[in-house]
ZADREN-337187 format. One record per residue: residue in three letters; x, y, z of N, C-alpha, C in turn. Coordinates in nm, 4 decimals. Atoms other than C-alpha are relative to their C-alpha. Layout:
REM residues N
ATOM residu     n.px     n.py     n.pz    ca.px    ca.py    ca.pz     c.px     c.py     c.pz
ATOM    Ala        X        Y        Z        X        Y        Z        X        Y        Z
...
//
This chain:
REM residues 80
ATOM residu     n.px     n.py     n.pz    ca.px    ca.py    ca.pz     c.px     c.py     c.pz
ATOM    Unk  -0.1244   0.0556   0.0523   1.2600   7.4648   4.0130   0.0379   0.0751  -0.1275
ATOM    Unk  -0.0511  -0.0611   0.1312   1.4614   7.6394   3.7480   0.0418  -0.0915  -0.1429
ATOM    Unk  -0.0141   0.0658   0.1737   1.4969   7.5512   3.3438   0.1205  -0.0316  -0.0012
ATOM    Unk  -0.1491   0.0176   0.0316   1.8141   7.3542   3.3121   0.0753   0.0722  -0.0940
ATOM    Unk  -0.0668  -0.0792   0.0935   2.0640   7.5345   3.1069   0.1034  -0.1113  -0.0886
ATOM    Unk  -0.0533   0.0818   0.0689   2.1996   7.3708   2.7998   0.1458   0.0249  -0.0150
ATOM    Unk  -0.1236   0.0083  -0.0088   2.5615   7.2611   2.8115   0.0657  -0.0261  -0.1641
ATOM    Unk  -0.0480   0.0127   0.1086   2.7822   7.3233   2.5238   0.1319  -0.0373   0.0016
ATOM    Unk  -0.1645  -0.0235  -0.0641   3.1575   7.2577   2.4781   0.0821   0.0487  -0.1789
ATOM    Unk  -0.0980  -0.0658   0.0726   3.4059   7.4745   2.2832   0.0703  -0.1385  -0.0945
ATOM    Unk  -0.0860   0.1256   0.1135   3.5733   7.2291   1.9932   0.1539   0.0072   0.0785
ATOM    Unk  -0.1471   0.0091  -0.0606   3.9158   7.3129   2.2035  -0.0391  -0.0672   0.0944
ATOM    Unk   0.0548   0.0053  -0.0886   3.7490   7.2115   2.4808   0.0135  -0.1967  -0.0090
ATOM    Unk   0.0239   0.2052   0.0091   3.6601   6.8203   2.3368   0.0829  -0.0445  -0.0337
ATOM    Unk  -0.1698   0.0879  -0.0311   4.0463   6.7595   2.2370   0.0243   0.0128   0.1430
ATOM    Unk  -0.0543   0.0532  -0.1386   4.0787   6.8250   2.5810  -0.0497  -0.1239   0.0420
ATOM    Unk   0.0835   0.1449  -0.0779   3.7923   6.5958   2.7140   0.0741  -0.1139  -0.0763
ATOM    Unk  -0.0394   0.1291   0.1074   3.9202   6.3244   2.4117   0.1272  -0.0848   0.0840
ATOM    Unk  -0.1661   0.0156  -0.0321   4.2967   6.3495   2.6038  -0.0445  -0.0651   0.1701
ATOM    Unk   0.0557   0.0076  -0.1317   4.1018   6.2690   2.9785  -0.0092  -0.1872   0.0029
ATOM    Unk   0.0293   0.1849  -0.0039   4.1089   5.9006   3.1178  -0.1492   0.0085   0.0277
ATOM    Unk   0.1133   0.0157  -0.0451   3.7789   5.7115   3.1377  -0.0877   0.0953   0.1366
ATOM    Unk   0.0227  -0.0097  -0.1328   3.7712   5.8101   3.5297  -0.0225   0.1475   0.0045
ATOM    Unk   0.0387  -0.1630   0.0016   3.8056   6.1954   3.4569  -0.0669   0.0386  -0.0852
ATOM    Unk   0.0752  -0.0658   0.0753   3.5817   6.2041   3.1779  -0.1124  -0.0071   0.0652
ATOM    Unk   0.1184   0.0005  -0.1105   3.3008   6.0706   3.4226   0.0237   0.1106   0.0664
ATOM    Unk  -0.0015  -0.1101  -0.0856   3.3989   6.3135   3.6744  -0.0515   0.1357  -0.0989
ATOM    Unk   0.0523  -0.1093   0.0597   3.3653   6.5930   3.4316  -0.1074  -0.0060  -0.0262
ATOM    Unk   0.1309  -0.0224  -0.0101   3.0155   6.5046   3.3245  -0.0935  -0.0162   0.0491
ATOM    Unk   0.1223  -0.0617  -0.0980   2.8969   6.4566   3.6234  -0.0083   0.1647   0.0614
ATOM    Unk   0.0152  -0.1467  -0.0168   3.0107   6.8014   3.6857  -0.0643   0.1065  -0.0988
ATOM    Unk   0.0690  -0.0369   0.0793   2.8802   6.9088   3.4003  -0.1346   0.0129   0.0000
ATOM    Unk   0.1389  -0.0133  -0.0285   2.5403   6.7901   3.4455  -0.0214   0.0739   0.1212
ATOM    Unk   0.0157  -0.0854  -0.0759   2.5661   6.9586   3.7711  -0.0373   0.1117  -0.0336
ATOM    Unk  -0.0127  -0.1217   0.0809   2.6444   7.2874   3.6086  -0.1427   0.0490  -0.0475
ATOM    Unk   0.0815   0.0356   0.0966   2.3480   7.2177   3.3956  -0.1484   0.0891   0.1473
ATOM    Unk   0.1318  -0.0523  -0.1142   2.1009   7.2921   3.6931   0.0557   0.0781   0.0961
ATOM    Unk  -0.0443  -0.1051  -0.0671   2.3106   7.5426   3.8803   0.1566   0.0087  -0.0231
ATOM    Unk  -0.1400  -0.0541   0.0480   2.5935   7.7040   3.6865   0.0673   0.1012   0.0898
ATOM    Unk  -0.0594  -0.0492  -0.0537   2.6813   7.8998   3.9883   0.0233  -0.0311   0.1350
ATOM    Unk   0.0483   0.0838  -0.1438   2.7124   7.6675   4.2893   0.1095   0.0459   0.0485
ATOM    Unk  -0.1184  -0.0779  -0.0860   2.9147   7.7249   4.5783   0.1385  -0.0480  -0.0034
ATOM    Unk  -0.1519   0.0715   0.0381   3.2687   7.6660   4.5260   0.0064   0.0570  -0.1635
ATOM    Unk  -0.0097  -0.0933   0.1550   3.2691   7.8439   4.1609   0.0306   0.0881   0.0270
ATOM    Unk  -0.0564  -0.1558  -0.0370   3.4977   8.1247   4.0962  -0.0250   0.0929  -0.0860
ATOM    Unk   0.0053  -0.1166   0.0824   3.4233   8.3939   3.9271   0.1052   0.0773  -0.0685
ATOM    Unk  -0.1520  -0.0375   0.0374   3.7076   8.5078   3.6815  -0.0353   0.1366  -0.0250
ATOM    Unk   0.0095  -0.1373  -0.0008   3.7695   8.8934   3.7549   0.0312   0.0225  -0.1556
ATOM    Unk  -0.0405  -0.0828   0.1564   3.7948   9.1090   3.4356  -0.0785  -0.0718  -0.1024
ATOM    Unk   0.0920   0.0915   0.1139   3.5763   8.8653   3.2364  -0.1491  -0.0659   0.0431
ATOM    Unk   0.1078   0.0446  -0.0326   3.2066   8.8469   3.2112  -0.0417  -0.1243   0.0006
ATOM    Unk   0.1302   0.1120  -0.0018   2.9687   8.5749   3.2949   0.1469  -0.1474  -0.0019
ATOM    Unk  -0.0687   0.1377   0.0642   3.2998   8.3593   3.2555   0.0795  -0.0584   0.1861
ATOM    Unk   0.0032   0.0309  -0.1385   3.3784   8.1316   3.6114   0.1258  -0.1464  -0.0854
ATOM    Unk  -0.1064   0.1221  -0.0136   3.6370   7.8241   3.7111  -0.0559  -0.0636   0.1234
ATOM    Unk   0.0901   0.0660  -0.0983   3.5094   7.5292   3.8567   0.1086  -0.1486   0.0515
ATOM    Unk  -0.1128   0.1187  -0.0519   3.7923   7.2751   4.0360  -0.0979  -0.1459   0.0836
ATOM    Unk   0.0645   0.1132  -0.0998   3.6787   6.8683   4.1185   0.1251  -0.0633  -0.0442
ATOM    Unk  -0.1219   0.0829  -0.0127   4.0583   6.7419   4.1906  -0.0127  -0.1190  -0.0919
ATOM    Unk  -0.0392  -0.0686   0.0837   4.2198   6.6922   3.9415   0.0138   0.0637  -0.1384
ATOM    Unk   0.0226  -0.0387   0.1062   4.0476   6.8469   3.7092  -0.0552   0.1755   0.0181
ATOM    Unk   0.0332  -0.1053   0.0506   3.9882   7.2341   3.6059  -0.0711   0.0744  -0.1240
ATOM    Unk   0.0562  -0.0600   0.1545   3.7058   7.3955   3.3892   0.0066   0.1284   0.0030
ATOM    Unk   0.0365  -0.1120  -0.0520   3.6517   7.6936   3.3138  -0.1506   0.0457  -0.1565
ATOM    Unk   0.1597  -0.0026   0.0561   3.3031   7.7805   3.1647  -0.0470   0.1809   0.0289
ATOM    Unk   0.0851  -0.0992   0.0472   3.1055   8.0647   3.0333  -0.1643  -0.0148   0.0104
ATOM    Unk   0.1728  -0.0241   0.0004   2.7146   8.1842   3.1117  -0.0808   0.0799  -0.0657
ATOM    Unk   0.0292  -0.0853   0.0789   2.5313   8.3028   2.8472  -0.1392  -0.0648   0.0091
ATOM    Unk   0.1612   0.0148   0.0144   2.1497   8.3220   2.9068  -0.0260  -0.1434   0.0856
ATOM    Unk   0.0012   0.1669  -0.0498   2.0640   7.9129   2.9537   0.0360  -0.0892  -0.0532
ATOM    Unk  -0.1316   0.1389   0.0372   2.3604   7.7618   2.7842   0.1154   0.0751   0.1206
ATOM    Unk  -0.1093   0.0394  -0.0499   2.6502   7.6606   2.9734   0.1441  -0.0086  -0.0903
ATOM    Unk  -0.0459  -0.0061   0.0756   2.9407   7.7041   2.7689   0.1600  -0.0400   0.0341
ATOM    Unk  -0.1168   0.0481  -0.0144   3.2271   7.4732   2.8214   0.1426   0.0085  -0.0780
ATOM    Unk  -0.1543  -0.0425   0.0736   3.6196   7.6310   2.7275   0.1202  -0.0693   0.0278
ATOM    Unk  -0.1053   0.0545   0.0038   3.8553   7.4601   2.8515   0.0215  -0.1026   0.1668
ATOM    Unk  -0.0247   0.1395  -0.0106   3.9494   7.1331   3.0434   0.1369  -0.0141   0.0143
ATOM    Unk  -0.1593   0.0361  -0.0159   4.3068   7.1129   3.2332  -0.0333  -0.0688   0.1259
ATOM    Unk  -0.0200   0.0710  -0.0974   4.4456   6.8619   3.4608   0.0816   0.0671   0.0923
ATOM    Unk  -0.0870  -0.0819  -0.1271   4.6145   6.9763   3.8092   0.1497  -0.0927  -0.0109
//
C-alpha cells in the first residue's frame, strides 16, 4: 500500500471552499481524501503544458490540483 500524500489547499482555493454549500463541501472532501491515496485515479485529467498539475470533475464541482512529491496541492475550486 502506498504513503498517503498530504493534502494542502492554496488560500484562493479556501475562499472558494468557504463560498461551497454544506453538500459540496462534503463532496469535495471526500474527493479530497480520495486524492490523498491516489492523486491520479482514473477519470483525472492531466492539464497539457503544465507539470504535475491535473483537473478532477465530481458534478458540480471542478478542482484542479497540483503533485508535488507527497503533497497534494489544492488551487482552485469552481462550480459547473
Amino acid at each position: 500500500m502506498s504513503t498517503p500524500y498530504h493534502i494542502k489547499i492554496a488560500p484562493p482555493a479556501v475562499q472558494q471552499i468557504k463560498q461551497l454549500s454544506a453538500k459540496q463541501q462534503k463532496i469535495l472532501f471526500k474527493l479530497a481524501e480520495a486524492l490523498s491515496m491516489n492523486p491520479r485515479p482514473p477519470g483525472a485529467n492531466k492539464i497539457s503544458g503544465m507539470t504535475g498539475l491535473y483537473s478532477e470533475t465530481v458534478s458540480p464541482l471542478r478542482l484542479v490540483y497540483k503533485i508535488e512529491e507527497q503533497d497534494v496541492l489544492l488551487l482552485l475550486v469552481k462550480t459547473a
